[in-house]
Legacy VTK file of the C-alpha trace (Angstrom):
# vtk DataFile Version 3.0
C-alpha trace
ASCII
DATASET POLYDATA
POINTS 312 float
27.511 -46.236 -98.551
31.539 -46.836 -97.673
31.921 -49.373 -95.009
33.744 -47.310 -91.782
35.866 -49.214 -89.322
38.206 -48.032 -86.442
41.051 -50.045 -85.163
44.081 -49.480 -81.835
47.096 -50.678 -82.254
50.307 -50.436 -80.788
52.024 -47.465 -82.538
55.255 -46.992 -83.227
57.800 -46.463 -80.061
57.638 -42.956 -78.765
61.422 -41.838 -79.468
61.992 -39.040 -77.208
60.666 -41.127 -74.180
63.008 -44.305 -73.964
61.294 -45.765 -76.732
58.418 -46.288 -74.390
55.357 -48.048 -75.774
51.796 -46.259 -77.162
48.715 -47.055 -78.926
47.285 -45.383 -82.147
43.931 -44.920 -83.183
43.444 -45.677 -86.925
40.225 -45.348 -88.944
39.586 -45.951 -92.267
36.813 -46.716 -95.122
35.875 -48.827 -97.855
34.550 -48.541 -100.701
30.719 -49.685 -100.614
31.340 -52.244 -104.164
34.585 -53.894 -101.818
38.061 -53.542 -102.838
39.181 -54.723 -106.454
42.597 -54.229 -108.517
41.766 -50.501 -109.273
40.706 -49.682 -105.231
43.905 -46.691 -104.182
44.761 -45.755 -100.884
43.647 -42.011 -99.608
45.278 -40.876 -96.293
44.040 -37.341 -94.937
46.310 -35.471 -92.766
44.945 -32.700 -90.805
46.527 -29.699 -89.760
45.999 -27.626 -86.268
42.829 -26.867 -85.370
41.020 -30.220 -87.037
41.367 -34.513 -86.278
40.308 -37.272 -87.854
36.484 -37.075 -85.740
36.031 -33.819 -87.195
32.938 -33.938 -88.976
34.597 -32.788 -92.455
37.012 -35.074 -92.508
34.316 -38.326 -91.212
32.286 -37.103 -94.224
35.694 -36.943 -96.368
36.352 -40.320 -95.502
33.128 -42.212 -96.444
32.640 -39.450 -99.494
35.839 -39.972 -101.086
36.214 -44.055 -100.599
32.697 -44.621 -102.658
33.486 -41.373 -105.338
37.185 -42.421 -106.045
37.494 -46.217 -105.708
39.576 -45.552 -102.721
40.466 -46.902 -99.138
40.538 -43.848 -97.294
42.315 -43.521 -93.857
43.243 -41.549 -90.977
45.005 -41.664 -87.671
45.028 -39.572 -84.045
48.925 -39.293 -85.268
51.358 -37.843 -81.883
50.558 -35.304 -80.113
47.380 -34.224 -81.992
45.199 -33.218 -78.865
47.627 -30.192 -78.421
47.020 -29.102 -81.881
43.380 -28.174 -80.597
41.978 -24.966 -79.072
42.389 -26.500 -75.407
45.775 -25.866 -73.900
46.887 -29.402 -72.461
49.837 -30.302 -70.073
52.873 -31.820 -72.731
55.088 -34.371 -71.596
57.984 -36.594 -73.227
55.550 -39.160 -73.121
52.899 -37.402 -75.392
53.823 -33.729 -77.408
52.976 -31.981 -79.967
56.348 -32.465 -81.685
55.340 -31.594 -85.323
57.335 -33.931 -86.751
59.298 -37.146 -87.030
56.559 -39.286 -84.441
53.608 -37.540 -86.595
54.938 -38.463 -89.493
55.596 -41.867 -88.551
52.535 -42.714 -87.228
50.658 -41.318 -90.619
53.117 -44.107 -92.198
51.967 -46.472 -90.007
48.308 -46.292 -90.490
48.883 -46.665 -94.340
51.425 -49.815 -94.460
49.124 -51.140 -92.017
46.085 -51.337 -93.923
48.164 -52.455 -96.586
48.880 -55.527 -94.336
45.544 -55.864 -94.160
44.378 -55.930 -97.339
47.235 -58.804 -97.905
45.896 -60.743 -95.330
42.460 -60.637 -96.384
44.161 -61.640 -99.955
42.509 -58.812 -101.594
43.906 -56.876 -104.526
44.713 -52.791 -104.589
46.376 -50.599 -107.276
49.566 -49.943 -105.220
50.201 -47.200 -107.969
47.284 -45.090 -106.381
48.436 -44.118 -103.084
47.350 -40.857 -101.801
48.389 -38.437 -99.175
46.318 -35.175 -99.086
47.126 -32.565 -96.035
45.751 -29.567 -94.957
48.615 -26.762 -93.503
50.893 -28.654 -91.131
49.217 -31.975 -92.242
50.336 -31.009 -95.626
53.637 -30.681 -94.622
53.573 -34.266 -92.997
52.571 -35.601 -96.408
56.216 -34.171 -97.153
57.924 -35.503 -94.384
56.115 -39.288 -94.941
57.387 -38.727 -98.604
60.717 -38.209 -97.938
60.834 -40.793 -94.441
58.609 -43.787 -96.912
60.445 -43.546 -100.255
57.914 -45.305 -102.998
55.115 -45.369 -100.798
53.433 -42.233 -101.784
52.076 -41.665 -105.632
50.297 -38.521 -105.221
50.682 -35.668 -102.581
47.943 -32.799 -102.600
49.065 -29.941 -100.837
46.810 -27.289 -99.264
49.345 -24.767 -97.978
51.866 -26.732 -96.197
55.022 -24.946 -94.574
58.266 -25.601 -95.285
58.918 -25.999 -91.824
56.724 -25.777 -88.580
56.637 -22.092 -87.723
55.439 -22.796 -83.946
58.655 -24.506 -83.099
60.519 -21.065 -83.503
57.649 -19.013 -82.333
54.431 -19.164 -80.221
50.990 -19.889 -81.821
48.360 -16.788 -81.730
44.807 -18.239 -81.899
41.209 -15.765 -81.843
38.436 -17.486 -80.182
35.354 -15.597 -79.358
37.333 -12.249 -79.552
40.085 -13.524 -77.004
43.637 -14.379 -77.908
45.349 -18.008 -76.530
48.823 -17.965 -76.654
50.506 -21.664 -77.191
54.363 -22.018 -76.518
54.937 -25.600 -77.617
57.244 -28.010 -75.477
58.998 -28.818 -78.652
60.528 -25.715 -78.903
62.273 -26.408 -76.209
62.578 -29.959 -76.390
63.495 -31.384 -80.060
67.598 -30.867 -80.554
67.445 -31.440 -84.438
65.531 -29.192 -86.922
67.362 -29.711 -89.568
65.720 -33.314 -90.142
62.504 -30.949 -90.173
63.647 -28.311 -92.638
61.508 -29.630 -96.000
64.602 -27.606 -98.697
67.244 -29.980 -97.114
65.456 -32.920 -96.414
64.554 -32.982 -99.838
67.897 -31.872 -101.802
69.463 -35.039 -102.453
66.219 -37.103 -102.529
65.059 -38.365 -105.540
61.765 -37.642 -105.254
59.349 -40.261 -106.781
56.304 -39.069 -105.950
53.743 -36.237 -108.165
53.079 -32.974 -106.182
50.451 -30.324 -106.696
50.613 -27.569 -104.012
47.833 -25.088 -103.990
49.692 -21.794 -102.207
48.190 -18.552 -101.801
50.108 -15.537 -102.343
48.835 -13.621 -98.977
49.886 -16.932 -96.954
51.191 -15.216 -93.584
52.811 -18.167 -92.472
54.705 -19.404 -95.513
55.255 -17.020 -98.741
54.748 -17.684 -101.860
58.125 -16.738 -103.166
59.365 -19.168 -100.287
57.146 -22.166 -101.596
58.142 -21.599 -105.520
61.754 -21.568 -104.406
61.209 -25.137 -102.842
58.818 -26.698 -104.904
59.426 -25.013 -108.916
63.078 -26.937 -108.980
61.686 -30.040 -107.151
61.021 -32.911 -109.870
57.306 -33.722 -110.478
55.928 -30.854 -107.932
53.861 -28.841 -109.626
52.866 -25.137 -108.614
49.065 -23.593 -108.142
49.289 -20.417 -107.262
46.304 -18.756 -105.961
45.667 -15.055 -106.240
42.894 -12.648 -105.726
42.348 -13.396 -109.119
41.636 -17.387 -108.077
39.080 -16.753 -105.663
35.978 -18.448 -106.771
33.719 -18.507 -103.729
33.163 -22.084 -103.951
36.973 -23.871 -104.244
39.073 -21.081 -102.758
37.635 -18.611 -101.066
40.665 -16.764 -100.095
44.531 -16.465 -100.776
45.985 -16.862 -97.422
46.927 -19.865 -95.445
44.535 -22.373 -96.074
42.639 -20.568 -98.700
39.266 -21.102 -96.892
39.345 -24.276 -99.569
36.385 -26.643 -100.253
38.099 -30.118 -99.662
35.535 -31.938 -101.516
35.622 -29.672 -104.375
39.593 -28.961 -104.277
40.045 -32.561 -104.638
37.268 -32.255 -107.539
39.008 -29.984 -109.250
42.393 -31.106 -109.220
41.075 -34.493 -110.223
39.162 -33.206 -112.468
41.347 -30.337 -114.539
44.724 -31.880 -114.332
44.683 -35.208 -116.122
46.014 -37.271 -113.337
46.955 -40.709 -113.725
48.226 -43.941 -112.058
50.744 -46.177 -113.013
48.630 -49.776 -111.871
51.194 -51.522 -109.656
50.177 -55.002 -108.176
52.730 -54.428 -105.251
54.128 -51.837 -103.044
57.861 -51.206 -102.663
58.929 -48.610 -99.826
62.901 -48.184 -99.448
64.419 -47.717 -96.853
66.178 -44.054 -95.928
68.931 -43.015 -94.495
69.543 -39.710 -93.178
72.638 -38.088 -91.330
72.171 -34.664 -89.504
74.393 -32.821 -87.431
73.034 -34.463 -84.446
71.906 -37.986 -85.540
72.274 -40.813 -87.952
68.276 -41.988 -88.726
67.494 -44.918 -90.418
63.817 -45.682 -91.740
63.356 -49.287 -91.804
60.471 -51.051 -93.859
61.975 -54.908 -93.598
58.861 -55.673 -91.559
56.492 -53.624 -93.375
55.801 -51.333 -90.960
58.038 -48.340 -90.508
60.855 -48.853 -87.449
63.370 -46.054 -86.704
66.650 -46.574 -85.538
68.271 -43.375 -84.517
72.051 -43.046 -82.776
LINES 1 313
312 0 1 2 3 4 5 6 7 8 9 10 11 12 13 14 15 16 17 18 19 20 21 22 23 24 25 26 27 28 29 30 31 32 33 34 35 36 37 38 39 40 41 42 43 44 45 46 47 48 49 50 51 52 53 54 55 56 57 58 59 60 61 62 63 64 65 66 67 68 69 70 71 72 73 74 75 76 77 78 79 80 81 82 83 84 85 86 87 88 89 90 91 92 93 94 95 96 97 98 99 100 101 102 103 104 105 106 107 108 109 110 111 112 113 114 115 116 117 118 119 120 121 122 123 124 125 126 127 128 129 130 131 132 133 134 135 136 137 138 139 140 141 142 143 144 145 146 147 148 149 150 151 152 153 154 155 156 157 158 159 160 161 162 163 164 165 166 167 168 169 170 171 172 173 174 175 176 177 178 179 180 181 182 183 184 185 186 187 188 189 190 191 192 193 194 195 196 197 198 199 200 201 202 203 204 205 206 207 208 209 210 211 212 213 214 215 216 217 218 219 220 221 222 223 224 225 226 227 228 229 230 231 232 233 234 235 236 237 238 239 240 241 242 243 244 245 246 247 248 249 250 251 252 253 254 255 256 257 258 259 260 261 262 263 264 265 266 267 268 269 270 271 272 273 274 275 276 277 278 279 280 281 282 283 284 285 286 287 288 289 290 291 292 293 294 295 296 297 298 299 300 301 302 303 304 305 306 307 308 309 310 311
């Protein structure tokens, strides 16, 4: 069985509070044989509605580290209690802000473990680092793509938006037959979207990472011509569309948002069917990125390892 550990640390400055301090919660596993020159990384990104002590993604964790030779990890990334079913009071100081902090924080928790495995002078294959998201964690394995350039190998994408619809409307969500309205503070609160907007974050970046997107073509929050129009002229993103037609009962079990997917077996299959491979790399290089917006000039710096932005 994979070896589970949880770990605080101090997080990464909270940028729309005075760059006031924070801790983060990161929890990862290891294999059960230790980690060797073929051990990858495996960072899971939930979306709304889910965290890293759900039960399916506690069982991902130790399943996955033993199965794939993998490191898996997780974090309670910004602002993730407000993604729940509970409405909470947001402040500057903690928000749901579907973005830059989340993103940053998901960073964090990998390049950190990577410190970690250097100072336990340990080997890993720096070629096999994975980020694999679910909805709006999906589309924060974009956003730490694009932010962390070189860090990421692989993305797996279950449905991810191109942008975060709940910071232009409000979020509808059934429980028991009764509708909960959320109205986010970051509506109101974030000045720049375009930083946010995946089609121009991503036109003049040269993309270095592989990309399979599993989209379904009744996705009510994201269509499918919208997704092809990002992803088909986006080097080394590759396409799954999944119709009526794809429905299996096991894998996908639908073709809306989501598509009622099997984690376990999704990752199966795409593992499985799609003769991936890693380039073995004995160290990992992430660049630096900067990125100018109508309202700010960001820089992502890795000189210390661990991601610090500077934004004026």
């Amino acid at each position: 069985m994979s070896k589970n550990y949880e770990m605080t640390i101090d997080g990464h400055p909270n940028i729309y509070n005075n760059m006031s301090s924070r801790k983060l919660n990161i929890y990862f596993s290891e294999p059960d044989k230790g980690v060797n020159q073929e051990t990858g990384l495996l960072l899971f990104i939930p979306g709304f509605g889910a965290h890293a002590n759900s039960n399916v993604y506690k069982k991902m964790r130790s399943v996955f580290a033993d199965k794939y030779n993998v490191i898996t990890i997780q974090c309670d990334y910004f602002g993730w209690e407000f993604m729940q079913y509970d409405h909470l009071q947001e402040t500057p100081e903690n928000f749901n802000d579907m973005g830059i902090m989340q993103a940053l924080d998901n960073i964090t928790a990998v390049t950190l473990i990577v410190e970690i495995i250097k100072d336990n002078n340990l080997t890993f294959d720096a070629g096999k680092v994975i980020a694999y998201g679910h909805s709006h964690g999906a589309y924060l394995a974009y956003l730490c793509n694009a932010f962390a350039p070189g860090l990421f190998s692989l993305i797996v994408d279950n449905s991810a938006w191109l942008f975060p619809v709940y910071l232009k409307s409000k979020r509808y969500l059934r429980v028991n037959g009764s509708i909960f309205v959320f109205d986010y503070f970051a509506k109101y609160f974030i000045k720049d979207f375009e930083i946010l907007y995946l089609p121009i974050l991503y036109k003049n970046f040269k993309n270095q990472c592989i990309i399979h997107s599993f989209h379904g073509d009744n996705d009510n929050l994201i269509s499918l011509k919208d997704k092809r129009n990002f992803c088909l002229p986006l080097k080394r993103c590759f396409l799954h569309e999944i119709t009526s037609e794809n429905i299996d009962n096991k894998i996908f079990k639908s073709n809306t948002h989501g598509l009622d997917a099997d984690f376990l077996l999704m990752f199966d299959y795409l593992i499985n069917n799609y003769n991936i491979r890693f380039r073995r790399k004995h160290t990992l290089s992430v660049s630096n990125r900067r990125i100018e917006t109508k309202y700010y000039n960001y820089l992502f710096d890795y000189a210390s390892s661990l991601p610090v932005l500077k934004r004026r």
